[in-house]
TORTOR-316961 format. One line per 3 residues: number of its first residue (from 1); for each residue x, y, z of N, C-alpha, C. Coordinates in nm, 3 decimals. Example, Ala and Ser with C-alpha at 12.3 -4.5 7.8 and 13.67 -1.06 7.14 Angstrom:
BEGIN
1) 1.319/-0.569/0.780/1.230/-0.450/0.780/1.320/-0.330/0.780  1.285/-0.225/0.708/1.367/-0.106/0.714/1.290/0.003/0.787
***
This chain:
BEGIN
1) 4.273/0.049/0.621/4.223/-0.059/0.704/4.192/-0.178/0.615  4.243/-0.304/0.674/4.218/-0.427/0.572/4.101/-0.466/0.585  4.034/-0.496/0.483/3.905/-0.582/0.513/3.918/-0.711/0.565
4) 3.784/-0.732/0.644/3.815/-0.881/0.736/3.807/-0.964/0.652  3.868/-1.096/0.675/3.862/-1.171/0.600/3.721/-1.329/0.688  3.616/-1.326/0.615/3.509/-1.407/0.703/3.606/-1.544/0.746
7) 3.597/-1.546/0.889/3.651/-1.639/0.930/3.734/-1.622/1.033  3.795/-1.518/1.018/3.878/-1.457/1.046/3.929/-1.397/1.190  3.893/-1.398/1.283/3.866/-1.365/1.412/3.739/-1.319/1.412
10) 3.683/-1.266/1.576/3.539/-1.183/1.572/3.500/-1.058/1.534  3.426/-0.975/1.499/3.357/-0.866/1.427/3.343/-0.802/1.562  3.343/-0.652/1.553/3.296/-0.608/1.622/3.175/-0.607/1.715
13) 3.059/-0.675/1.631/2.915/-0.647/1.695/2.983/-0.867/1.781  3.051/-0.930/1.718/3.052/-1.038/1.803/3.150/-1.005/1.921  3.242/-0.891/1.942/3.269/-0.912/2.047/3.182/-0.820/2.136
16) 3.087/-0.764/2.091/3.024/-0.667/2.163/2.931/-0.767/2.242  2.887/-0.861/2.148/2.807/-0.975/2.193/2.876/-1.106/2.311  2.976/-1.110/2.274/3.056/-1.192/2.393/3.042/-1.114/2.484
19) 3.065/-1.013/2.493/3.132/-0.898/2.602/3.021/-0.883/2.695  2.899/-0.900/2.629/2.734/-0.867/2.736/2.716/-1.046/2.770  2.745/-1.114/2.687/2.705/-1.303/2.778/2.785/-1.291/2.822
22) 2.919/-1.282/2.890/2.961/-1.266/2.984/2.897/-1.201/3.109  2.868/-1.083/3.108/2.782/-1.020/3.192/2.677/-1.064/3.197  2.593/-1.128/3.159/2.453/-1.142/3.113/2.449/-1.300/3.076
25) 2.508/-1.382/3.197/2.532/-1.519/3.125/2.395/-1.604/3.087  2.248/-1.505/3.142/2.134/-1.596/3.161/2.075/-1.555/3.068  2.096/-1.458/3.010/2.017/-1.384/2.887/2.086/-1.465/2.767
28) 1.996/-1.467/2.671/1.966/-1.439/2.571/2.009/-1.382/2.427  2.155/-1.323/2.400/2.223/-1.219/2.364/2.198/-1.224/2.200  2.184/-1.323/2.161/2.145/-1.370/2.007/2.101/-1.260/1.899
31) 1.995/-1.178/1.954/1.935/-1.085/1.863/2.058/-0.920/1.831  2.151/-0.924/1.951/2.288/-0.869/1.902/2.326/-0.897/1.756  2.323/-1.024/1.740/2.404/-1.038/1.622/2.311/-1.005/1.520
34) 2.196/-0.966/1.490/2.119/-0.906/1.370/2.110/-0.788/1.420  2.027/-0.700/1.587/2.048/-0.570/1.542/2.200/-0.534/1.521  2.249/-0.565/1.583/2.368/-0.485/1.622/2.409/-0.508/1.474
37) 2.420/-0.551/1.415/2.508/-0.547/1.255/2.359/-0.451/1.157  2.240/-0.444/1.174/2.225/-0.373/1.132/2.200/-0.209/1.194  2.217/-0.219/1.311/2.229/-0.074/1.339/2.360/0.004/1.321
40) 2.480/-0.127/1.330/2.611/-0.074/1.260/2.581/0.008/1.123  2.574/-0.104/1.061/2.546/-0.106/0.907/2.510/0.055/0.873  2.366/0.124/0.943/2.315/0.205/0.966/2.419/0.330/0.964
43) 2.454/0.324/1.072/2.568/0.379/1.148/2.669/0.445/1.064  2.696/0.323/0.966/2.834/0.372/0.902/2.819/0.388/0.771  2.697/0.327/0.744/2.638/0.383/0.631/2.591/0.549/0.589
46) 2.522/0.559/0.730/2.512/0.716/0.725/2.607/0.848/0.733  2.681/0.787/0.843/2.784/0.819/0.801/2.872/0.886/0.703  2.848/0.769/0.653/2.883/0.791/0.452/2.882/0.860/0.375
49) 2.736/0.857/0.394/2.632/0.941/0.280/2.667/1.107/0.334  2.642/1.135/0.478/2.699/1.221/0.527/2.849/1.319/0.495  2.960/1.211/0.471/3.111/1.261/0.421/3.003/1.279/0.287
52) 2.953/1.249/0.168/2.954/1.257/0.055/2.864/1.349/0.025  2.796/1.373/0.105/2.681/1.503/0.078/2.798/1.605/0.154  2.909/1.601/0.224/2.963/1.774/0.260/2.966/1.890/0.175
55) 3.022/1.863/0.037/3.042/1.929/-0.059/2.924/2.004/-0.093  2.805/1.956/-0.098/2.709/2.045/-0.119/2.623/2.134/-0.079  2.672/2.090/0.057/2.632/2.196/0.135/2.531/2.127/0.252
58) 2.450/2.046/0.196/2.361/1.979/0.271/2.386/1.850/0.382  2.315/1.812/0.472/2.315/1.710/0.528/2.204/1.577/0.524  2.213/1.461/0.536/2.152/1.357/0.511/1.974/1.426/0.523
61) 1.972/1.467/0.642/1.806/1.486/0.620/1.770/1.569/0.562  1.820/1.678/0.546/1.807/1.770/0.404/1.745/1.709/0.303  1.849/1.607/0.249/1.796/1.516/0.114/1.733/1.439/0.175
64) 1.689/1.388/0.252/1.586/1.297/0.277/1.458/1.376/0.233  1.425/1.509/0.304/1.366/1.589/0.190/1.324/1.635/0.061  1.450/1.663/0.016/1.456/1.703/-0.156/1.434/1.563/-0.182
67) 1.440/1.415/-0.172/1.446/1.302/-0.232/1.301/1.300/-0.216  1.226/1.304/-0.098/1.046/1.288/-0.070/0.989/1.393/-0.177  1.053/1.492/-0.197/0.974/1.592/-0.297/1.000/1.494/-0.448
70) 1.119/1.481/-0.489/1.211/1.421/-0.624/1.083/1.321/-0.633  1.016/1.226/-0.527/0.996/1.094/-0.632/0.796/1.145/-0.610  0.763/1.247/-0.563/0.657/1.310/-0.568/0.611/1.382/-0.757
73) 0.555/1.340/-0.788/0.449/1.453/-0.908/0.406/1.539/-0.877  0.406/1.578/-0.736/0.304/1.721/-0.722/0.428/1.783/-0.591  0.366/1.899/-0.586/0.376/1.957/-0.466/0.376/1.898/-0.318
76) 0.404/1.865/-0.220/0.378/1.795/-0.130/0.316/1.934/-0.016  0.284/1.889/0.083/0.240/2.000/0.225/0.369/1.892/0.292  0.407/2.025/0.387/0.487/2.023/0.453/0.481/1.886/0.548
79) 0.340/1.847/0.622/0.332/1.723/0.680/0.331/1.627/0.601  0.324/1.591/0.473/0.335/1.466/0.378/0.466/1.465/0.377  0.605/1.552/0.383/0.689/1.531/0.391/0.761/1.477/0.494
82) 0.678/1.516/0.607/0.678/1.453/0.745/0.659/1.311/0.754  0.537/1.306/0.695/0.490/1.095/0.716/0.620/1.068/0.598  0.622/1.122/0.496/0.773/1.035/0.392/0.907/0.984/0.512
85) 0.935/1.111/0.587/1.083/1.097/0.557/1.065/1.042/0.703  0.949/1.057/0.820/0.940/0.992/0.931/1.023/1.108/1.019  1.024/1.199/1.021/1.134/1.312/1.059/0.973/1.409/1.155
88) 1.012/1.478/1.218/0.905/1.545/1.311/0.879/1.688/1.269  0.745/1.711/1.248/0.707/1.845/1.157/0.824/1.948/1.219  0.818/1.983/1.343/0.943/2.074/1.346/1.115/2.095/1.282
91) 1.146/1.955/1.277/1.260/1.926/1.182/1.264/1.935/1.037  1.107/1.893/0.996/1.099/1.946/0.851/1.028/2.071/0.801  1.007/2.158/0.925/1.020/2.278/0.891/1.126/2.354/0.877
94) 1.198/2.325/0.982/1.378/2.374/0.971/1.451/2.386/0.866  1.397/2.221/0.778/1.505/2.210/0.676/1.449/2.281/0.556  1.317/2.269/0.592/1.230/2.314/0.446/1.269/2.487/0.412
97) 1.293/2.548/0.522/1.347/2.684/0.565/1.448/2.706/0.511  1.569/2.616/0.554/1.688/2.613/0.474/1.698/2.618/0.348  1.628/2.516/0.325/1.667/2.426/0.172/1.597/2.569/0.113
100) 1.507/2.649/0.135/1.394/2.727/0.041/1.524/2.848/0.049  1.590/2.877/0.141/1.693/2.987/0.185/1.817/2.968/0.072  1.827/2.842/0.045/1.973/2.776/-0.033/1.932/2.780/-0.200
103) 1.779/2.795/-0.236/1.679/2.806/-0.331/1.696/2.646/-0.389  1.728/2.583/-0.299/1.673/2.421/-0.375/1.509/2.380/-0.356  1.446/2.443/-0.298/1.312/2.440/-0.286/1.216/2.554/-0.286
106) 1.093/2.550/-0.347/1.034/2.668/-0.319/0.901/2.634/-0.237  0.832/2.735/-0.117/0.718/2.706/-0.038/0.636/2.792/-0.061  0.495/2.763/-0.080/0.394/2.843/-0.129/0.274/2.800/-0.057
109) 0.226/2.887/-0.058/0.100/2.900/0.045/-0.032/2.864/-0.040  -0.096/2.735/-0.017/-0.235/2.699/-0.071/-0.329/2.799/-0.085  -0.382/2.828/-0.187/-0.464/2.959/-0.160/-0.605/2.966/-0.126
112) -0.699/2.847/-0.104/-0.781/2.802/-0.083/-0.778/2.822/0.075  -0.645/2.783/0.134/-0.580/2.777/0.310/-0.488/2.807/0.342  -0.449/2.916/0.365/-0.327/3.021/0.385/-0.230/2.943/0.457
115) -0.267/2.865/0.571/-0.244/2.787/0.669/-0.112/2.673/0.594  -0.160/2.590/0.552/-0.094/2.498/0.442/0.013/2.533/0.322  0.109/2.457/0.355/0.245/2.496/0.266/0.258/2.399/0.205
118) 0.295/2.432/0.050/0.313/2.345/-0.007/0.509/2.365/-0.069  0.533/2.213/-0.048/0.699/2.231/-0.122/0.749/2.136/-0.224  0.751/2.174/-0.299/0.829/2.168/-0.451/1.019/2.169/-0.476
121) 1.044/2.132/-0.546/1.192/2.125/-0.582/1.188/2.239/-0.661  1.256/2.299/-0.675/1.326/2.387/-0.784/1.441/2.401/-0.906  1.450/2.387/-0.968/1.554/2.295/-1.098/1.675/2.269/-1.025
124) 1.722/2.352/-0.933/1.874/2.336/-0.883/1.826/2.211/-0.795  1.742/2.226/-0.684/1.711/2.113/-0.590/1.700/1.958/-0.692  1.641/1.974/-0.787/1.647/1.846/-0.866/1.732/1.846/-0.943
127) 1.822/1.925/-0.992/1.974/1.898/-1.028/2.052/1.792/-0.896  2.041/1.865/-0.800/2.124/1.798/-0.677/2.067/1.676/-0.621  1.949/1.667/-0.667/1.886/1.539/-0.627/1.955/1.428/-0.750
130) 1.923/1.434/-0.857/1.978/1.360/-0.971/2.122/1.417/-0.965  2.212/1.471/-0.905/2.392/1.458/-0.926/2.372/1.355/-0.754  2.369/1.345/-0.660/2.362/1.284/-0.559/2.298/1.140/-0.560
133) 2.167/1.095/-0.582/2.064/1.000/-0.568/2.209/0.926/-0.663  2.217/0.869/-0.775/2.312/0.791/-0.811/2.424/0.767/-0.742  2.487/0.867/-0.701/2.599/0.826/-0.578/2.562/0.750/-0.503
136) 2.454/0.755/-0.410/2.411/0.688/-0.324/2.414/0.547/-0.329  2.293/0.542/-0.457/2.312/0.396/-0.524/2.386/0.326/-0.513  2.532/0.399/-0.581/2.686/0.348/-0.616/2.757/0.274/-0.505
139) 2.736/0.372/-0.407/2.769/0.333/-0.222/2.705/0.236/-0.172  2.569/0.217/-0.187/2.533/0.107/-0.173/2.562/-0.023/-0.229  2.558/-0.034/-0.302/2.569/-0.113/-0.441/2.679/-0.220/-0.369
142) 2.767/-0.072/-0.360/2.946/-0.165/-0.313/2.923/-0.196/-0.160  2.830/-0.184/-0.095/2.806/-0.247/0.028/2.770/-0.375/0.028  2.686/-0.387/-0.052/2.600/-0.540/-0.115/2.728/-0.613/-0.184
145) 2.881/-0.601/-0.200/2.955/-0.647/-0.284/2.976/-0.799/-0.261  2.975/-0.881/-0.328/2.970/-1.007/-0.264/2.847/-1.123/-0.233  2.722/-1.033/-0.246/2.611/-1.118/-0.265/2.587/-1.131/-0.419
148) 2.530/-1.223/-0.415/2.460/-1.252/-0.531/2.287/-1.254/-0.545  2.186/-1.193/-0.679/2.051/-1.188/-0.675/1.999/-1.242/-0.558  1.996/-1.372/-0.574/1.931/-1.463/-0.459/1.987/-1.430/-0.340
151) 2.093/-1.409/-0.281/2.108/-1.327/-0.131/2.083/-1.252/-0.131  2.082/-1.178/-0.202/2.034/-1.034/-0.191/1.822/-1.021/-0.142  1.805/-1.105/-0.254/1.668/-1.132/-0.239/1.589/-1.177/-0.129
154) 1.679/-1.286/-0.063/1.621/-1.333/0.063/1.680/-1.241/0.176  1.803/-1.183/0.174/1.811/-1.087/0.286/1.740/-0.941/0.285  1.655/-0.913/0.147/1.551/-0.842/0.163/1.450/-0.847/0.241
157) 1.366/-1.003/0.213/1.244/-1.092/0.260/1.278/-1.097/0.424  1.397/-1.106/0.464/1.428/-1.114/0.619/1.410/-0.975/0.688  1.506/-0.908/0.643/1.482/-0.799/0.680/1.315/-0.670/0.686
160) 1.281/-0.724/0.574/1.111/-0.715/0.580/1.051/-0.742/0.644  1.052/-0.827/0.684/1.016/-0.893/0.827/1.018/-0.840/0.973  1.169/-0.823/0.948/1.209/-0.770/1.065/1.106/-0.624/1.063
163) 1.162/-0.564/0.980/1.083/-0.437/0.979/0.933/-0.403/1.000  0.880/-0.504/0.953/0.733/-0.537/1.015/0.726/-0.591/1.141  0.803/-0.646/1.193/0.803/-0.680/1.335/0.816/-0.560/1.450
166) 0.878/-0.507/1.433/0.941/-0.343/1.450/0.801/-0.216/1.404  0.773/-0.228/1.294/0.662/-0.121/1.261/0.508/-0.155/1.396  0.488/-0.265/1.365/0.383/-0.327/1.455/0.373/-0.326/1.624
169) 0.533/-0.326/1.636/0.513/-0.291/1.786/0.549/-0.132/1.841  0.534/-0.081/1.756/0.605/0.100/1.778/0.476/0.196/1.745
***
């Protein structure tokens, strides 16, 4: 598939956006063109990461996991992994199950509170965290291809924004 060339005819998320002012001639449609390119973005980004994690067995929220443990110093409880990765204690029990089953993680019981689990990486889990986490990077990296510091910088500051706009009303 050729890459577009800017200028070039419309993008997907713009004809998605024509396609609703048409329907919607009284609205508003404008904010299409930022989510919709970043929920693409999202989209096909994950995607991505998804084809590139097959090989190992795991899937994106898996490592969203092993990555919340990776940039941790300690042990985490099972719900700190929860507020990290924003994922719902039942989902990161699932994976924590897995991942401990696959021995990329190990879970141990606080002994002070039987109740409370604590999870840790295990050398293989942080092997796969450090052979993966750089890929990622890499993929990204070449997404950003074409900006320079300063765009990059201010489409941080925007998007920050956005994201605070978004955190505040949810």
């Amino acid at each position: 598939m050729a890459s577009r060339i800017p200028g070039d005819g419309p993008d997907y998320v713009e004809r998605a956006r024509s396609d609703w002012a048409e329907r919607f001639p009284d609205m508003d449609v404008r904010p299409i063109d930022v989510i919709g390119r970043i929920t693409r973005i999202s989209t096909l980004a994950l995607a991505r990461f998804e084809r590139e994690l097959d090989a190992s067995g795991i899937g994106r929220t898996e490592f969203d996991v092993l990555s919340a443990l990776a940039r941790s110093d300690h042990p985490l409880r099972a719900s700190e992994v929860t507020s990290v990765t924003g994922a719902s204690a039942g989902s990161t029990t699932k994976h924590a199950e897995r991942l401990a089953k696959m021995g990329l993680i190990e879970r141990e019981r606080l002994e002070r509170d039987g109740r409370v689990v604590l999870l840790s990486l295990t050398d293989a889990g942080r092997e796969l965290v450090h052979e993966q986490f750089p890929r990622r990077v890499e993929s990204e990296l070449q997404m950003l291809d074409g900006l320079d510091d300063d765009e990059i910088r201010i489409l941080t500051d925007m998007l920050r924004r956005i994201t605070e706009n978004v955190e505040r009303r949810n």
